[in-house]
mmCIF file of the N, C-alpha and C atoms, coordinates in Angstrom:
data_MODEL
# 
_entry.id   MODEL 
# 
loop_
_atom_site.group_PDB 
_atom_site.id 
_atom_site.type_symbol 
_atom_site.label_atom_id 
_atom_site.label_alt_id 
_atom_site.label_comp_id 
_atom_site.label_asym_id 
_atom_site.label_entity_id 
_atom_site.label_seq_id 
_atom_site.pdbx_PDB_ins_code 
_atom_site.Cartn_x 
_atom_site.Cartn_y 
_atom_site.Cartn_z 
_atom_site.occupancy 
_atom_site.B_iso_or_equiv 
_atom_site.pdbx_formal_charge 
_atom_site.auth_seq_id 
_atom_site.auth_comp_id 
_atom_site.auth_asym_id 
_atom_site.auth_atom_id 
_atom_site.pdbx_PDB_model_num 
ATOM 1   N N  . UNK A 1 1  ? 0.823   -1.183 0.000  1.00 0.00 ? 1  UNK A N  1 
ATOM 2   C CA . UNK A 1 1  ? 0.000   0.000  0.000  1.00 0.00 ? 1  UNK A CA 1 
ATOM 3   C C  . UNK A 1 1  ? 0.875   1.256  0.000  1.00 0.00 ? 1  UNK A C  1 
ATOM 4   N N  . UNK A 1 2  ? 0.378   2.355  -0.005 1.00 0.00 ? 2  UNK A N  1 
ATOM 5   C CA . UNK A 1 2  ? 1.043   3.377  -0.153 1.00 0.00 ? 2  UNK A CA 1 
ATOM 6   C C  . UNK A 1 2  ? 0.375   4.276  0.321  1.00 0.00 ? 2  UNK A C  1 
ATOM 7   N N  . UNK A 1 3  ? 1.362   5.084  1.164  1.00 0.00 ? 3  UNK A N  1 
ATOM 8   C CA . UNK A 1 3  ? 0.631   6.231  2.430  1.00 0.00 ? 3  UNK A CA 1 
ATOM 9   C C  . UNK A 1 3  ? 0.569   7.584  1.917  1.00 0.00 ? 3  UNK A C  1 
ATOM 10  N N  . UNK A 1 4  ? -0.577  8.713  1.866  1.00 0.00 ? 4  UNK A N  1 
ATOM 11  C CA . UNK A 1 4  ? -0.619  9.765  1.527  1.00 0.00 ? 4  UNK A CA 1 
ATOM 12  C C  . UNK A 1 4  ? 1.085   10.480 1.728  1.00 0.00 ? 4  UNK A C  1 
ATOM 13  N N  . UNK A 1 5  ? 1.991   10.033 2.416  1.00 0.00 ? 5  UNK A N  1 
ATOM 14  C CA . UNK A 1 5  ? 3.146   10.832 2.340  1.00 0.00 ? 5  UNK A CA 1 
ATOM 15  C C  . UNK A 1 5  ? 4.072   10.827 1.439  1.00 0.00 ? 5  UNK A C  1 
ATOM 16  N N  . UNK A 1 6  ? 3.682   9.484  0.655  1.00 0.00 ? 6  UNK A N  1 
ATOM 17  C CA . UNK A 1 6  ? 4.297   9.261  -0.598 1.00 0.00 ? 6  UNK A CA 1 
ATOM 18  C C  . UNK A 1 6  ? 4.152   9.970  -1.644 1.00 0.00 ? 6  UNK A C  1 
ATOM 19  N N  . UNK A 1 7  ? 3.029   10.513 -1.623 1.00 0.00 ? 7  UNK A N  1 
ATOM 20  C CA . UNK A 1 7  ? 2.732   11.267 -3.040 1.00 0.00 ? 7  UNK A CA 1 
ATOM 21  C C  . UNK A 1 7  ? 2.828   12.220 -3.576 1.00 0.00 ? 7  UNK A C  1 
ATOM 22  N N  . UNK A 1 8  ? 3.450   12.522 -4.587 1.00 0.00 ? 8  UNK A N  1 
ATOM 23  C CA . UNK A 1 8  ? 4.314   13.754 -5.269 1.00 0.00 ? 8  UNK A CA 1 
ATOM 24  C C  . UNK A 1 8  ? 3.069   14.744 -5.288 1.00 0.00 ? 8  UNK A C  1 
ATOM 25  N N  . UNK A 1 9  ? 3.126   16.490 -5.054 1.00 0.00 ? 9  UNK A N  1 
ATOM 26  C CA . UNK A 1 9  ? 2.465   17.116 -5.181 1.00 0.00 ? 9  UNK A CA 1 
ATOM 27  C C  . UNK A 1 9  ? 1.898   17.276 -6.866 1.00 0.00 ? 9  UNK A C  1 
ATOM 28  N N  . UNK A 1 10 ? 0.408   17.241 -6.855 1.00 0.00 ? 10 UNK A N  1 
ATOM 29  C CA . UNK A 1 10 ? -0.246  17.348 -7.954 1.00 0.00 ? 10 UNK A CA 1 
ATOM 30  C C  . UNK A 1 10 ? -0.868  15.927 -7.791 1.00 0.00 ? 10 UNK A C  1 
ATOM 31  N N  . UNK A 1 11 ? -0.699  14.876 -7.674 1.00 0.00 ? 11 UNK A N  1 
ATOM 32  C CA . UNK A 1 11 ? -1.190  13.785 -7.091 1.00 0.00 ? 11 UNK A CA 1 
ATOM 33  C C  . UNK A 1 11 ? -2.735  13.454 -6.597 1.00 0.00 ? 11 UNK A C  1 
ATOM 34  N N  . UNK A 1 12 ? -3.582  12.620 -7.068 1.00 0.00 ? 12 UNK A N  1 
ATOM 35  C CA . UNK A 1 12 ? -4.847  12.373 -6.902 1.00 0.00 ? 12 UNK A CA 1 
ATOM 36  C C  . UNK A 1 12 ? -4.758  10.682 -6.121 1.00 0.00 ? 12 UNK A C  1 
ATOM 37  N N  . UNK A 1 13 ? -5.312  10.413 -4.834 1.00 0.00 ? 13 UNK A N  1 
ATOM 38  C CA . UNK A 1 13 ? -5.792  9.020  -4.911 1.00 0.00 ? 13 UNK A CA 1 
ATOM 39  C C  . UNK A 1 13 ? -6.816  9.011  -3.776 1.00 0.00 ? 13 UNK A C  1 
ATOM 40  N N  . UNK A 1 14 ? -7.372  7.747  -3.592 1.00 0.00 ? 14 UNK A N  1 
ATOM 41  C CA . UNK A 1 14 ? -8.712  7.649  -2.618 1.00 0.00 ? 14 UNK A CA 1 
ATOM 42  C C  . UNK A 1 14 ? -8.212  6.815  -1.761 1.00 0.00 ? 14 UNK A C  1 
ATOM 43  N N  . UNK A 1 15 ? -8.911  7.152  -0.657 1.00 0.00 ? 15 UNK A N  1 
ATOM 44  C CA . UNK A 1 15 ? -8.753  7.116  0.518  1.00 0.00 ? 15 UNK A CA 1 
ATOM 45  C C  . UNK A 1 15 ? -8.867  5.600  1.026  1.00 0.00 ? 15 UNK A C  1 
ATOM 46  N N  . UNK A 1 16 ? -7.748  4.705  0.987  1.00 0.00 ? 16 UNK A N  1 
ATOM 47  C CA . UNK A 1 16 ? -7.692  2.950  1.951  1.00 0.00 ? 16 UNK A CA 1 
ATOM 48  C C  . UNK A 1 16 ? -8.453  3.050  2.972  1.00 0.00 ? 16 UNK A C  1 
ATOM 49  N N  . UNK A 1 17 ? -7.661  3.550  3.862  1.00 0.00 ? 17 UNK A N  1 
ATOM 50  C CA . UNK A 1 17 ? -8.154  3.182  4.992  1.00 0.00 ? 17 UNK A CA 1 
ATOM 51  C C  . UNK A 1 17 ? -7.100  4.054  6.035  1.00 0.00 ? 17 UNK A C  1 
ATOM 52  N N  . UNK A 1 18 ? -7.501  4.911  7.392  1.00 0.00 ? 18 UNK A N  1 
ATOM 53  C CA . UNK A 1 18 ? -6.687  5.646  8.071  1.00 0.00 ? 18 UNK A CA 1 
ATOM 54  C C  . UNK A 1 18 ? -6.278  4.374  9.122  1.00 0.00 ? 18 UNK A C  1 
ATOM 55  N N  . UNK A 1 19 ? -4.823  4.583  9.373  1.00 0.00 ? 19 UNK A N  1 
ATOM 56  C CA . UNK A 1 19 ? -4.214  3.774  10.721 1.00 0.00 ? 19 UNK A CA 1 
ATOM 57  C C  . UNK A 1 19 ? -4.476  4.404  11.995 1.00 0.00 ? 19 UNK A C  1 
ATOM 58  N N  . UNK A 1 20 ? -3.912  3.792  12.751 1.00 0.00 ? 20 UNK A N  1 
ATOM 59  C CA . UNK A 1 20 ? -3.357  4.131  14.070 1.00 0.00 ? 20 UNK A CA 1 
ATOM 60  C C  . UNK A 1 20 ? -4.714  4.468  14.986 1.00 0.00 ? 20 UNK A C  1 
ATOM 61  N N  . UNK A 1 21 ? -4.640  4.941  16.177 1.00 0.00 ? 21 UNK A N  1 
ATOM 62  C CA . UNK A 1 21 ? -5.448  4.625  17.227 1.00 0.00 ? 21 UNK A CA 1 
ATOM 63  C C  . UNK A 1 21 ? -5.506  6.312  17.927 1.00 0.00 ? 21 UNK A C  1 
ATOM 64  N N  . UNK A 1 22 ? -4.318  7.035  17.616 1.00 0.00 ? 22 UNK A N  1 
ATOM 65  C CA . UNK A 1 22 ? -4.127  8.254  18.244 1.00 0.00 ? 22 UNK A CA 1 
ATOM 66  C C  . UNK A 1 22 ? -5.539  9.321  17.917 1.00 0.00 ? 22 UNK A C  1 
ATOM 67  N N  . UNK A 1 23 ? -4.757  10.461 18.750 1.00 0.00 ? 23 UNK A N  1 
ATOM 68  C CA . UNK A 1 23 ? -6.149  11.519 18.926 1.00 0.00 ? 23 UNK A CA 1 
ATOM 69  C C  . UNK A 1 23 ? -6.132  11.941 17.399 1.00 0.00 ? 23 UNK A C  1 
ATOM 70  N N  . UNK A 1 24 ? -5.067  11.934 16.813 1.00 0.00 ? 24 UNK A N  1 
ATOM 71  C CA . UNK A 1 24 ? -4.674  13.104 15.704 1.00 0.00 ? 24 UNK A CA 1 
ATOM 72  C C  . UNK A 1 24 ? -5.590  12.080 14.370 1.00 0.00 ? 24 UNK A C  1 
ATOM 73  N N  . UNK A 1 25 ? -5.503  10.600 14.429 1.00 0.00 ? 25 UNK A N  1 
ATOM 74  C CA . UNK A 1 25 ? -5.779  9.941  13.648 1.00 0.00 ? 25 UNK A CA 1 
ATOM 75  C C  . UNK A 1 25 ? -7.714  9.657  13.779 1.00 0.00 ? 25 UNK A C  1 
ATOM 76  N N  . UNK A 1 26 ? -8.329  10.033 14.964 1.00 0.00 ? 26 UNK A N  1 
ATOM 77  C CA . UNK A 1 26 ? -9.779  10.380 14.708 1.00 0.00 ? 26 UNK A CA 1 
ATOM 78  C C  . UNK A 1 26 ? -9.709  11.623 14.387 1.00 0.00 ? 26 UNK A C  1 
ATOM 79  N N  . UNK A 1 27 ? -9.173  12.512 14.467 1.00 0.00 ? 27 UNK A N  1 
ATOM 80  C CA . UNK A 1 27 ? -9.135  13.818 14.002 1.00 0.00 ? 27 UNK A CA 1 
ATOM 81  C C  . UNK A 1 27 ? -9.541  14.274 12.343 1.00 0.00 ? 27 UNK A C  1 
ATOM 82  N N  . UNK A 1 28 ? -8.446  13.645 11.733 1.00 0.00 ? 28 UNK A N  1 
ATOM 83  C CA . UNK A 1 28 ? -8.606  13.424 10.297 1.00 0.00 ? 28 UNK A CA 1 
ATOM 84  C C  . UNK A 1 28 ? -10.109 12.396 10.463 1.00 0.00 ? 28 UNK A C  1 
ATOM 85  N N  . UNK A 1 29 ? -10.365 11.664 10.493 1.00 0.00 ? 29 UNK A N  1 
ATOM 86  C CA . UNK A 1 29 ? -11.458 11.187 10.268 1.00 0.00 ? 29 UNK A CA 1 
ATOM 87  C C  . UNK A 1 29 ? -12.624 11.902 10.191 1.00 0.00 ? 29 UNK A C  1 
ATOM 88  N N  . UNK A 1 30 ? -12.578 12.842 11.983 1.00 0.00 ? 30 UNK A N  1 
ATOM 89  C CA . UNK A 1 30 ? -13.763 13.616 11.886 1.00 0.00 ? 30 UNK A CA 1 
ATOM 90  C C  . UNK A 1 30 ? -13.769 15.049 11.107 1.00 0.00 ? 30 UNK A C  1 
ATOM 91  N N  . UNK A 1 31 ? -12.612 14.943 9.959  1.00 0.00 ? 31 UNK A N  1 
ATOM 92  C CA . UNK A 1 31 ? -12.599 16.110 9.175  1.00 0.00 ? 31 UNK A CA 1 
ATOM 93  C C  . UNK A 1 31 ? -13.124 16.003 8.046  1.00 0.00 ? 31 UNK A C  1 
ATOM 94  N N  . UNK A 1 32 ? -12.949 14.281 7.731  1.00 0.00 ? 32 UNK A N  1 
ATOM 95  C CA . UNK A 1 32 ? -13.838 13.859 6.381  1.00 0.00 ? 32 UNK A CA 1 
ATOM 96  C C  . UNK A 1 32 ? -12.797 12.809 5.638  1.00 0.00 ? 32 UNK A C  1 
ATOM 97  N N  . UNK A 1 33 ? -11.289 12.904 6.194  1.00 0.00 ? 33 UNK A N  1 
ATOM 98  C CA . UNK A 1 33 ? -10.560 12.052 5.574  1.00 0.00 ? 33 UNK A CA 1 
ATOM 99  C C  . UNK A 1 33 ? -11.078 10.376 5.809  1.00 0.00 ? 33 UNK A C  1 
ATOM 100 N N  . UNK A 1 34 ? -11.802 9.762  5.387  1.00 0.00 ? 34 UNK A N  1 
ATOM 101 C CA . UNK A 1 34 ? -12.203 8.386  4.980  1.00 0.00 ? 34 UNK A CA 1 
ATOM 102 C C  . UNK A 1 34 ? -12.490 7.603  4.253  1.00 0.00 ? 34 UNK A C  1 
ATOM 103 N N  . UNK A 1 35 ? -12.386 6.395  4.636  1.00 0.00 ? 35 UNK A N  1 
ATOM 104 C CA . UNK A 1 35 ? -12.240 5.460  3.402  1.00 0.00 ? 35 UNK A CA 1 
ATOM 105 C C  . UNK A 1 35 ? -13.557 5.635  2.272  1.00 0.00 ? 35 UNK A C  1 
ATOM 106 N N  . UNK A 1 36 ? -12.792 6.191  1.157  1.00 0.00 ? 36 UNK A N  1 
ATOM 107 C CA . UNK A 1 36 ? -13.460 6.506  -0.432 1.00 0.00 ? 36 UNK A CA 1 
ATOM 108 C C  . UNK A 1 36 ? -13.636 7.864  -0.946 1.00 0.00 ? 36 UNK A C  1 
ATOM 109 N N  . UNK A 1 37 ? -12.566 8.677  -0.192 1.00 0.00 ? 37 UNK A N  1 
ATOM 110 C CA . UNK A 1 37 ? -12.951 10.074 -0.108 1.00 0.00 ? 37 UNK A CA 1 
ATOM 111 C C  . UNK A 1 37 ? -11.640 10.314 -1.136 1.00 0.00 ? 37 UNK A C  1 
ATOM 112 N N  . UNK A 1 38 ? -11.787 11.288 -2.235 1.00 0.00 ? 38 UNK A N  1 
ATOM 113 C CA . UNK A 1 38 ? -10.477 10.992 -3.140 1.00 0.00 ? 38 UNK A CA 1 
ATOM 114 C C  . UNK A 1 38 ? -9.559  12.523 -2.118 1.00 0.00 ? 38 UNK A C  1 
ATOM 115 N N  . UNK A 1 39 ? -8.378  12.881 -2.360 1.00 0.00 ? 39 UNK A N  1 
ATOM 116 C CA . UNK A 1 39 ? -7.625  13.631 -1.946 1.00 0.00 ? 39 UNK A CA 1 
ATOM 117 C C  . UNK A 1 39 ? -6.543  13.739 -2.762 1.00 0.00 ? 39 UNK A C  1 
ATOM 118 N N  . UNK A 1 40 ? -6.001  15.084 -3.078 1.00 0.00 ? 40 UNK A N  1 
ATOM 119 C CA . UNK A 1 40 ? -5.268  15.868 -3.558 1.00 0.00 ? 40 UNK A CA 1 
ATOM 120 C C  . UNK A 1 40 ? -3.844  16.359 -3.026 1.00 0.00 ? 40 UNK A C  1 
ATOM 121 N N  . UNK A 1 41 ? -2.629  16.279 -3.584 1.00 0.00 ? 41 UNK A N  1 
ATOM 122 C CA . UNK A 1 41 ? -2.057  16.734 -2.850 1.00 0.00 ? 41 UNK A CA 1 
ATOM 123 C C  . UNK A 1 41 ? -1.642  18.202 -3.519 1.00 0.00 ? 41 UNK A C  1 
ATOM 124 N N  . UNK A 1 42 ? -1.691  19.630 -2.505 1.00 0.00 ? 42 UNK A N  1 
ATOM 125 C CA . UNK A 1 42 ? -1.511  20.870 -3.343 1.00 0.00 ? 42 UNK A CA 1 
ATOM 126 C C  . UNK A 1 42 ? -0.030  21.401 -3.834 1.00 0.00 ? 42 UNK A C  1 
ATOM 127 N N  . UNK A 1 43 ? 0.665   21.370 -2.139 1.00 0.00 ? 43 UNK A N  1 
ATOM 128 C CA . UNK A 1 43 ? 1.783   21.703 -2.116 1.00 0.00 ? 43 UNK A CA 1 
ATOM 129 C C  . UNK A 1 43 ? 2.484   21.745 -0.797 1.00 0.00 ? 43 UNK A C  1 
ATOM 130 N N  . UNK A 1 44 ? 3.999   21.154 -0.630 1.00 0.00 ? 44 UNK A N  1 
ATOM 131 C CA . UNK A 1 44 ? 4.110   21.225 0.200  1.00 0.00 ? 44 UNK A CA 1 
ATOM 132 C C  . UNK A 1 44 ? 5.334   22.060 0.765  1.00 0.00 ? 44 UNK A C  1 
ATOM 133 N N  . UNK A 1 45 ? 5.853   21.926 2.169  1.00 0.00 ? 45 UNK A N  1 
ATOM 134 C CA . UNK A 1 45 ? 6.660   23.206 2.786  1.00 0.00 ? 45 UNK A CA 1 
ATOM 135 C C  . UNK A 1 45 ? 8.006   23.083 1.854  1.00 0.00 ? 45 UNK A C  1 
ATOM 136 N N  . UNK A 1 46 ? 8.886   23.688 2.345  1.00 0.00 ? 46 UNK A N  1 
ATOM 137 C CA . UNK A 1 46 ? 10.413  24.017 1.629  1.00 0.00 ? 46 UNK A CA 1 
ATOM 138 C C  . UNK A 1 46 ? 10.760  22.879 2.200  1.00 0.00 ? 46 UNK A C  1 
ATOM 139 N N  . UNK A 1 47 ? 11.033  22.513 3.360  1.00 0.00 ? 47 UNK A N  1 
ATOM 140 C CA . UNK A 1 47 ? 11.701  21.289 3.874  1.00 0.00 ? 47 UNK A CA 1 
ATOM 141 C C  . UNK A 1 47 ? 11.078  19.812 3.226  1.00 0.00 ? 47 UNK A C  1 
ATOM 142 N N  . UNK A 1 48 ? 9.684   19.700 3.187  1.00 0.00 ? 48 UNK A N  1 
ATOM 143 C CA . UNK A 1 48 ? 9.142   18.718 2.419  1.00 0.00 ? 48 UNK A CA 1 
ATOM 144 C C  . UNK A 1 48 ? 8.084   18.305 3.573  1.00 0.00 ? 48 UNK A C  1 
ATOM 145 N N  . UNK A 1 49 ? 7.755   18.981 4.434  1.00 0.00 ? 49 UNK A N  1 
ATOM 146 C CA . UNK A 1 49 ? 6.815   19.239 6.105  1.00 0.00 ? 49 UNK A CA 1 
ATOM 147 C C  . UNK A 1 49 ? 6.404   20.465 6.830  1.00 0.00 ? 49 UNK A C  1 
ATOM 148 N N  . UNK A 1 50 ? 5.121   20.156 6.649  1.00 0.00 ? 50 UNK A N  1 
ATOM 149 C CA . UNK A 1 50 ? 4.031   19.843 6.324  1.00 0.00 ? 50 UNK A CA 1 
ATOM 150 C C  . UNK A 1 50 ? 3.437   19.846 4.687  1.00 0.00 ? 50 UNK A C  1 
ATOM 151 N N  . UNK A 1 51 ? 2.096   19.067 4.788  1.00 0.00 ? 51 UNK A N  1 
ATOM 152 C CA . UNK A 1 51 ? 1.890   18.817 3.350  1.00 0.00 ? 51 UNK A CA 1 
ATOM 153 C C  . UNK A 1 51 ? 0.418   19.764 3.305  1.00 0.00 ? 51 UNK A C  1 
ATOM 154 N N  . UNK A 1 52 ? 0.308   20.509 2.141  1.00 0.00 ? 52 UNK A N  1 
ATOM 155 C CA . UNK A 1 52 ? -1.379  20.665 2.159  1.00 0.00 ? 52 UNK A CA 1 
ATOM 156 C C  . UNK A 1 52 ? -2.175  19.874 0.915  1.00 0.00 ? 52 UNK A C  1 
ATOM 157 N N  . UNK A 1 53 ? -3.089  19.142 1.514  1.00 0.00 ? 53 UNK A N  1 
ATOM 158 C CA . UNK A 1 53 ? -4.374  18.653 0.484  1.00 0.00 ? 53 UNK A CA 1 
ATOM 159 C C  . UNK A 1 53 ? -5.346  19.241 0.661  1.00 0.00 ? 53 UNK A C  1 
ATOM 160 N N  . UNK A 1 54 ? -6.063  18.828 -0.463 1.00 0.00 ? 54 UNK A N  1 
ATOM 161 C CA . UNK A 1 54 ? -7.169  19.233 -0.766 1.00 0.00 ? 54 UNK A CA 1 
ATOM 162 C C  . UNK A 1 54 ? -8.385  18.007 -0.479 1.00 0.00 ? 54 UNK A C  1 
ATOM 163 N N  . UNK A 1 55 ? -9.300  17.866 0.356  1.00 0.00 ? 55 UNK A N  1 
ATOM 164 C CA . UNK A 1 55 ? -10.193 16.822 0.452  1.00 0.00 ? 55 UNK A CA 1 
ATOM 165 C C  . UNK A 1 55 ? -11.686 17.300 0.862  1.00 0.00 ? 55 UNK A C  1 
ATOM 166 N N  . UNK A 1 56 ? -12.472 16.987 0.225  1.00 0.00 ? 56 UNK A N  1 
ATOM 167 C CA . UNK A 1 56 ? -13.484 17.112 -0.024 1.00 0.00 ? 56 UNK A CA 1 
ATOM 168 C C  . UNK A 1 56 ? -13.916 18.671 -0.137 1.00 0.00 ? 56 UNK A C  1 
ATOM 169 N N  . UNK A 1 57 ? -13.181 19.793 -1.198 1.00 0.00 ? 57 UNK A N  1 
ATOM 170 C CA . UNK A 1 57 ? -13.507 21.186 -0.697 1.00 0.00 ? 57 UNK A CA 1 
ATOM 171 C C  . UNK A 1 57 ? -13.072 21.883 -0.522 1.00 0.00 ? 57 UNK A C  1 
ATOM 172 N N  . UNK A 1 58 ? -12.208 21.278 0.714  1.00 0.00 ? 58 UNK A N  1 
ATOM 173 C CA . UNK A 1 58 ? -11.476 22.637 1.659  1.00 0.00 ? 58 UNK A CA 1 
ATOM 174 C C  . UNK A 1 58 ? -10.068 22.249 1.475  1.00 0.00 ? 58 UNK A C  1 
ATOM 175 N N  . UNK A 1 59 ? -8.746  22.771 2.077  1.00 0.00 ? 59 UNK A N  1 
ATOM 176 C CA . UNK A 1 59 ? -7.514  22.924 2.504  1.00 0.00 ? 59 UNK A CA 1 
ATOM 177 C C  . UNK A 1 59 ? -7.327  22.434 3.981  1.00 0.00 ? 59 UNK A C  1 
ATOM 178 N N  . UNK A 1 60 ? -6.375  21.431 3.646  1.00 0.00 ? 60 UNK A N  1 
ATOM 179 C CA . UNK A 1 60 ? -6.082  20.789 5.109  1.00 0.00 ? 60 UNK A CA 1 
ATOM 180 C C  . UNK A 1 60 ? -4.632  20.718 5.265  1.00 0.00 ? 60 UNK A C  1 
ATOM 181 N N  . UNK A 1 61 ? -3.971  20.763 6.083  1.00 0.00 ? 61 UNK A N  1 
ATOM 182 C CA . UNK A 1 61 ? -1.966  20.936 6.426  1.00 0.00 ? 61 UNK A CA 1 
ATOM 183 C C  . UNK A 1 61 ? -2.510  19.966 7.358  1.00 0.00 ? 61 UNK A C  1 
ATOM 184 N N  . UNK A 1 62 ? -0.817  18.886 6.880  1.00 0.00 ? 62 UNK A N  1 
ATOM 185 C CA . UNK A 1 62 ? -1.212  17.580 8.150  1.00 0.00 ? 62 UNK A CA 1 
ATOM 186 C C  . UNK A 1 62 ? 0.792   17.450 7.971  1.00 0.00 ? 62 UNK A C  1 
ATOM 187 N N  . UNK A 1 63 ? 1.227   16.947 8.912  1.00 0.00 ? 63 UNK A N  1 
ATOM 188 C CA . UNK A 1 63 ? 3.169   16.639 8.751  1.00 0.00 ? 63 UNK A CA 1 
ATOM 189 C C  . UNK A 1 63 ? 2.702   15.606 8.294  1.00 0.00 ? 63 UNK A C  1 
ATOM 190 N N  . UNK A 1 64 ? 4.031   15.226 7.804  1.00 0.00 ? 64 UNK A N  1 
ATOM 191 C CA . UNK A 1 64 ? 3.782   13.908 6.694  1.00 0.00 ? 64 UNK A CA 1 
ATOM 192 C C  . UNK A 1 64 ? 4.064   12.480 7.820  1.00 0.00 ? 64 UNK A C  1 
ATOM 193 N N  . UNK A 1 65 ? 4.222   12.899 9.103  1.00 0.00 ? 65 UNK A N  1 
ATOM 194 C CA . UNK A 1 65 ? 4.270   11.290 10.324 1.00 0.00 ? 65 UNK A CA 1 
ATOM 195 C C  . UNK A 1 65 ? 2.589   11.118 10.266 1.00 0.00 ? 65 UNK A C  1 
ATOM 196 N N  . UNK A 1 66 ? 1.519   12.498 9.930  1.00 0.00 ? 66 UNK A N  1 
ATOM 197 C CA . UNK A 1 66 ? 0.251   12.033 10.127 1.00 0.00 ? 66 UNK A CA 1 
ATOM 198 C C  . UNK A 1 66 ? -0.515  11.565 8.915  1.00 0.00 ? 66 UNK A C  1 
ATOM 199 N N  . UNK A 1 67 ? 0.548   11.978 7.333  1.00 0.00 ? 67 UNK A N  1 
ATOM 200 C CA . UNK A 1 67 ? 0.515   11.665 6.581  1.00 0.00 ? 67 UNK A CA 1 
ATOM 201 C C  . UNK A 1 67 ? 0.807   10.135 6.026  1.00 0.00 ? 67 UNK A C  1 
ATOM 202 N N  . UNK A 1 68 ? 1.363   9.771  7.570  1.00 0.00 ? 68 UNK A N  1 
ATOM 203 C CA . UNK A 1 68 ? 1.674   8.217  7.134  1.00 0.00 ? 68 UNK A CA 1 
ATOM 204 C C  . UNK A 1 68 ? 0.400   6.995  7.328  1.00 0.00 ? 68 UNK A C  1 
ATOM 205 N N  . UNK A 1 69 ? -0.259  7.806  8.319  1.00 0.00 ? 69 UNK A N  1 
ATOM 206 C CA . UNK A 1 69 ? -1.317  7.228  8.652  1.00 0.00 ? 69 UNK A CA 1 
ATOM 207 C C  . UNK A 1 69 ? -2.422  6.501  7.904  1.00 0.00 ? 69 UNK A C  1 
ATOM 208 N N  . UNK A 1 70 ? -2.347  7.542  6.417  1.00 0.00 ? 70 UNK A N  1 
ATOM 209 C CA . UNK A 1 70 ? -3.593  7.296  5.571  1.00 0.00 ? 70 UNK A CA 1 
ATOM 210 C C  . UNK A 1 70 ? -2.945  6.506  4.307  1.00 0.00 ? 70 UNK A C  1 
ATOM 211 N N  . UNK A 1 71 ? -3.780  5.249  4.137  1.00 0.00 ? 71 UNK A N  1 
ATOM 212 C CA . UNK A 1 71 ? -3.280  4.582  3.349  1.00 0.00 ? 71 UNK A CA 1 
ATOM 213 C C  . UNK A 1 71 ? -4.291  4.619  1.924  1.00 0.00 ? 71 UNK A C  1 
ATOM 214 N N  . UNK A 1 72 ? -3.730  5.054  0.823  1.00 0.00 ? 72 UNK A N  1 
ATOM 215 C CA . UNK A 1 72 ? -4.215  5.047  -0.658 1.00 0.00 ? 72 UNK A CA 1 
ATOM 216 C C  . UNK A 1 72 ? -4.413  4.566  -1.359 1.00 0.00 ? 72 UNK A C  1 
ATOM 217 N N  . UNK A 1 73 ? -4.714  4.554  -2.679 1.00 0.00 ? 73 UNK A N  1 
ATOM 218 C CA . UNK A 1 73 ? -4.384  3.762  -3.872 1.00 0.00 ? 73 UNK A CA 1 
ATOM 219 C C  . UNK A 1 73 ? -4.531  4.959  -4.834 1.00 0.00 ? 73 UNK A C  1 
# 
C-alpha cells in the first residue's frame, strides 16, 4: 500500500483506509478524511513538512508522520 506521504504534489488518490489509534488519527477522520474520499495533494513546505491537500472542498496541512497514517491507492 502506499501512504498519503508518498505522493508527489499534484497527485490524486482515494482514501484505503486511516491507521493508528491516536487523537490526531480520529481527528482526520472527523474532518472527512475516509475510506473513499479521493484527496489531492496541493503543495508542500520548503523542507518537504508539512503537506497541504485538498479533500473534499477545503484545505487541510497535516506533517507527513500524520501523513503516514492514511493509506491510498
Amino acid at each position: 500500500m502506499t501512504t498519503l506521504a508518498e505522493l508527489a504534489v499534484g497527485a490524486e488518490a482515494k482514501v484505503i483506509r486511516v491507521t493508528g489509534t491516536s487523537a490526531v488519527s480520529r481527528r482526520l477522520m472527523e474532518m472527512g478524511v475516509i475510506p473513499g474520499v479521493s484527496v489531492k495533494i496541493v503543495k508542500t513546505a520548503p523542507f518537504g513538512d508539512p503537506i497541504q491537500i485538498r479533500v473534499r472542498g477545503y484545505s487541510l496541512a497535516m506533517r507527513k508522520s500524520e501523513a503516514r497514517t492514511i493509506e491510498v491507492s
